[in-house]
C-alpha positions in Angstrom: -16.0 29.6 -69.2 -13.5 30.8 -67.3 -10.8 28.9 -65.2 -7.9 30.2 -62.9 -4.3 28.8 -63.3 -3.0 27.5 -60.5 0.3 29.9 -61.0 -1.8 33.0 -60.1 -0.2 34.2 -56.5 -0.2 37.7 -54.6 -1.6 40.5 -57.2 -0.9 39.0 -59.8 -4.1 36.3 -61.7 -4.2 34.4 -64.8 -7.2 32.5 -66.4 -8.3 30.3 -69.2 -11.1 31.2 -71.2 -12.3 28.6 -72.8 -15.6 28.4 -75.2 -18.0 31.2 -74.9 -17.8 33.7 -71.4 -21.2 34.0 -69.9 -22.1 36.5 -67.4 -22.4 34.6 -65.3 -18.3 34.2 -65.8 -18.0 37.6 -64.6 -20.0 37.0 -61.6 -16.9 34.7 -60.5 -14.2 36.9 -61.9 -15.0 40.4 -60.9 -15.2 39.1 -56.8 -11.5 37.7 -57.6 -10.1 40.5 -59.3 -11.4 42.8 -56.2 -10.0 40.9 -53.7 -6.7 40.9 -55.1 -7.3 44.5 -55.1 -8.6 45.1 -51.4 -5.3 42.8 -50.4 -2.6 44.6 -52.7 -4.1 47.8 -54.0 -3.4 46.5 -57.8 -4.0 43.7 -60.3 -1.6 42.2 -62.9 -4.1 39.8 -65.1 -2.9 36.8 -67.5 -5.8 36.3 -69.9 -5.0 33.1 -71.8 -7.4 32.8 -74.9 -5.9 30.2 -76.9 -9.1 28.1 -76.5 -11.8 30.9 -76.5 -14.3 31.0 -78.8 -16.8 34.2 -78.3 -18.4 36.4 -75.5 -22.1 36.1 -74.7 -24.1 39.3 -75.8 -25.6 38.8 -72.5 -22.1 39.6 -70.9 -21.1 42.6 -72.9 -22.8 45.1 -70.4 -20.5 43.0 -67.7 -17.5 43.8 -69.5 -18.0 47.0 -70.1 -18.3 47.6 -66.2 -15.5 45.2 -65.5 -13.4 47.7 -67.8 -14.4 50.5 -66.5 -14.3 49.8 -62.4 -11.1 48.0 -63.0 -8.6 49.8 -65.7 -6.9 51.8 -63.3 -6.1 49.4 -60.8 -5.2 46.8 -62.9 -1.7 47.5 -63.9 -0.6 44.9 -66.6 -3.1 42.8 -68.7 -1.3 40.0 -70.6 -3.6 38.2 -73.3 -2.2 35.1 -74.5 -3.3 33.1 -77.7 -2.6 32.1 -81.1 -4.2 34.4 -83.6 -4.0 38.0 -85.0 -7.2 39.2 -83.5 -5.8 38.3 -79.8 -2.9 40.8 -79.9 -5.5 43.8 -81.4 -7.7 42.9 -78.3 -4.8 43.0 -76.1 -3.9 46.9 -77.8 -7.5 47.6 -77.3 -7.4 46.7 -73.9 -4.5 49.5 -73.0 -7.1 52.2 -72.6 -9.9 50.4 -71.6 -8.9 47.5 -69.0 -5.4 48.1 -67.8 -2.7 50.6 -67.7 -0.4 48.2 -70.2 -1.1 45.5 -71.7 1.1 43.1 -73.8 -0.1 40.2 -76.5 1.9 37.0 -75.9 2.1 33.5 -78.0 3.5 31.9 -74.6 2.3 31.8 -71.7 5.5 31.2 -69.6 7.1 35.1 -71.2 3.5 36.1 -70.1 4.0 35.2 -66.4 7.7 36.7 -66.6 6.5 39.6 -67.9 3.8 39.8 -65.5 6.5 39.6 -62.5 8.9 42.3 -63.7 
């Protein structure tokens, strides 16, 4: 599942994953993401995964295209969690879903970061 935080404003959004992501997860995210990008011509995403558990097989193929139609637009991904395999996602996600993206432990220095 995956929830927006409140503190998303303009360009930039932040989520909570939480449990498993679905396709149907994407079906919600990828309108949001877009809109932000019709209004401001970029993204800045918070991805907070502290409570995530795994990705549906039947959302990979979503991923993949949410990568793909969205890495050039979005211009920071922050991935937030508690665990060593969060920060390699978040250097995998350089190249593949955002111009930059940073691994952070708090939230709060994710935001910040995501403002500069």
């Amino acid at each position: 599942m995956i929830e927006k935080i409140a503190r998303s404003h303009d360009a930039v959004l932040g989520y909570r994953v939480v449990g498993d992501v679905t396709r149907e997860d994407y079906e919600e995210l990828v309108p949001a993401v877009q809109a932000v990008v019709d209004e401001h011509g970029r993204a800045r995403l918070l991805l907070d995964l502290t409570d995530f558990r795994w990705e549906k097989a039947e959302a990979w193929g979503a991923d993949l295209r949410f990568g793909e139609h969205f890495r050039h637009v979005i211009e920071r991904m922050a991935v937030v969690g508690d665990h060593g395999w969060e920060k390699w996602l978040a250097r995998l996600a350089e190249p593949f879903y955002a111009q930059d993206a940073q691994f952070f432990t708090d939230q709060d220095a994710a935001w910040d970061w995501l403002a500069e």
